[in-house]
N, C-alpha and C positions, 0 to 999 in steps of 0.2 A: 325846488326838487330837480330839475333837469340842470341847474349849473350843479350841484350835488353831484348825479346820475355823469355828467360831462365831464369835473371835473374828476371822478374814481375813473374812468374811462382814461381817462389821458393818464392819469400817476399808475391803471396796470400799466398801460401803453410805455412809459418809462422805464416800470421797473422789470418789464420783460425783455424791453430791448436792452436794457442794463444787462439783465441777469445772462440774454445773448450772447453778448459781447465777453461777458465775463469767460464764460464757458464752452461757445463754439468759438474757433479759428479758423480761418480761409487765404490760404495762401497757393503761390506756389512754386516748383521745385525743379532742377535743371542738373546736371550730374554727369560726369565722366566714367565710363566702364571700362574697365580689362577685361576681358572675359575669356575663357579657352573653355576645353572641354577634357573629363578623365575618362577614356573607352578601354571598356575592358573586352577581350576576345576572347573568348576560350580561358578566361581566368587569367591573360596575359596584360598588363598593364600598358599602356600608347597614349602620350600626350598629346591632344592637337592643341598647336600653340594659341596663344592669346592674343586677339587684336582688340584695337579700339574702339570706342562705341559709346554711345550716349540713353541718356533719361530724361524727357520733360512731362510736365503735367500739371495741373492743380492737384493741392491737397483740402484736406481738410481735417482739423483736432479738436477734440472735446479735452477741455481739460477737466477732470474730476475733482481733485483735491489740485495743490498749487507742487506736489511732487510727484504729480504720475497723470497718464495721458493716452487717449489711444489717439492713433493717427491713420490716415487711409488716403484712398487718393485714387487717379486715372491715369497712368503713364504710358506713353509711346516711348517706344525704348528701341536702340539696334543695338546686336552684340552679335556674337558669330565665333568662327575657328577657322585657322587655318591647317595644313598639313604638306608635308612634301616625302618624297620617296626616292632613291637613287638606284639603279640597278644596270647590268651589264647584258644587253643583249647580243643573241649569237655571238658571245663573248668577241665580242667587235665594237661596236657602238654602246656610248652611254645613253640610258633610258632615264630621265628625269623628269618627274611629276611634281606639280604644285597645284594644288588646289584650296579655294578660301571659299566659303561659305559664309555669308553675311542677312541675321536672321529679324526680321523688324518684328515687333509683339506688341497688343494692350497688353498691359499691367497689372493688376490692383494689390497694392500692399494692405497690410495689416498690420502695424506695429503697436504694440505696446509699448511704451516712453518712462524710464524714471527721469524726475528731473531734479537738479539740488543748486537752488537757489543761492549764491554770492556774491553780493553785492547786488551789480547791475547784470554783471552775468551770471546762466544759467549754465550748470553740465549737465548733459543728455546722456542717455543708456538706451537704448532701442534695438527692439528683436523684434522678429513677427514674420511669417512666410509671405509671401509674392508669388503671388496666382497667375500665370501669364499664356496668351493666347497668341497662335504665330498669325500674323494675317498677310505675309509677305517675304517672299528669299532672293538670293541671287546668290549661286552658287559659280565661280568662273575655274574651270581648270584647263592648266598649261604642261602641252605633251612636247619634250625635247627628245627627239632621236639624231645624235650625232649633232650639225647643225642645221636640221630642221625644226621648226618651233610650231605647235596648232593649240588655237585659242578656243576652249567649249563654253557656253552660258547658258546654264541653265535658272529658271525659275520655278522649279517644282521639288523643292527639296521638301516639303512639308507634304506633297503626297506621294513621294518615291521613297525617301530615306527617313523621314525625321517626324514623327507625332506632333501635333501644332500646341498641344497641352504641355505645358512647363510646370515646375514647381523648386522654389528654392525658398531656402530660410538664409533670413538675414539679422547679422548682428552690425552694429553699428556705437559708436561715439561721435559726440561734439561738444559745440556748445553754441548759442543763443545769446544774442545782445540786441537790445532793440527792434527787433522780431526777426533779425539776422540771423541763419542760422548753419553752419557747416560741420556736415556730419562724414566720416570716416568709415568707413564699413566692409563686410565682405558679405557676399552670397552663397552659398555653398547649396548645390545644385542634390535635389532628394528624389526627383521624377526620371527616368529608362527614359529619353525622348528617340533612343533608336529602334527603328522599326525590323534592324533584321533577328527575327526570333533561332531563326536554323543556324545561325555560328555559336549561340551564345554570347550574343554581345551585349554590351551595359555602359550604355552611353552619359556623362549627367555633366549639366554647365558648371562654370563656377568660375567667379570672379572681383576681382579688386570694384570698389566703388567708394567716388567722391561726389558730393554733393552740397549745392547751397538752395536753401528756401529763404522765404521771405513768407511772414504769416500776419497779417494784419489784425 
């Protein structure tokens, strides 16, 4: 009775960790961002340009069926904008401003995945928003008058100018080979993260993203 009772023990024991395996994924994921920002003023359109910036984190996927999939995960991410301005003072002297703004965030995606199995490889389809929390800035701006140059740094962009709460939706393609997997994608920025309400302004991120996981 108990090699009975031991041995049902150990074949669940198997066939849960089977069914595990089968069904949850654990990897994780590293990525390249462009990112800039579209601010609108008074209804007037202003691109602040795009810089560099990255994504890392573990993930983790359920797969459902063997052609669809959600997927989630923890990311520490930096992405940011820059801006510059040129103007003539006491129409005398050139006044030139440059200021970059560089924003670190948690993450958490939510994507929904089709996937269409080929042989050995898999093509991917993934969308799903990205919930993001600022927990960190560093804003630098650079004042030219004539040729004098002053350098300002600040780190309070997320309680001066900028709401720490993000949100964008992202669509994406790749594809997966041996739990290799590089995905394509954009973010298209849905959340006001600027704080000033009296101009009218309507700030939202948005940018290019590349990415490789590995999901075991």
């Amino acid at each position: 009775m108990r090699k009975n009772k031991a041995f049902c023990l150990i074949f669940a024991f198997i066939c849960i960790t089977t069914v595990w395996s089968q069904e949850w994924r654990l990897g994780i994921t590293a990525g390249y961002e462009n990112t800039g920002a579209k601010w609108f003023q008074e209804g007037v359109k202003k691109e602040l340009r795009n810089i560099s910036g990255f994504n890392v984190g573990p993930i983790v996927a359920y797969d459902f069926i063997d052609y669809f999939s959600i997927q989630s995960g923890l990311y520490f991410a930096m992405n940011g904008f820059e801006t510059s301005d040129h103007s003539i003072l006491w129409n005398k002297y050139d006044l030139v401003t440059n200021e970059k703004t560089i924003l670190y965030y948690l993450q958490l995606p939510v994507f929904a995945m089709g996937k269409l199995p080929i042989g050995q490889v898999t093509l991917l389809l993934e969308a799903g928003p990205i919930l993001s929390y600022g927990v960190a800035s560093h804003t630098s701006t650079q004042i030219r008058i004539g040729n004098q140059t002053e350098t300002y740094n600040s780190s309070d962009a997320f309680n001066e100018s900028l709401y720490p709460f993000n949100c964008s939706i992202h669509l994406g393609a790749g594809a997966e080979i041996l739990g290799a997997r590089l995905i394509v994608g954009y973010n298209f920025g849905v959340f006001d993260i600027g704080r000033d309400t009296k101009n009218n302004n309507d700030m939202k991120t948005s940018g290019f993203v590349v990415s490789a996981a590995y999901l075991f």
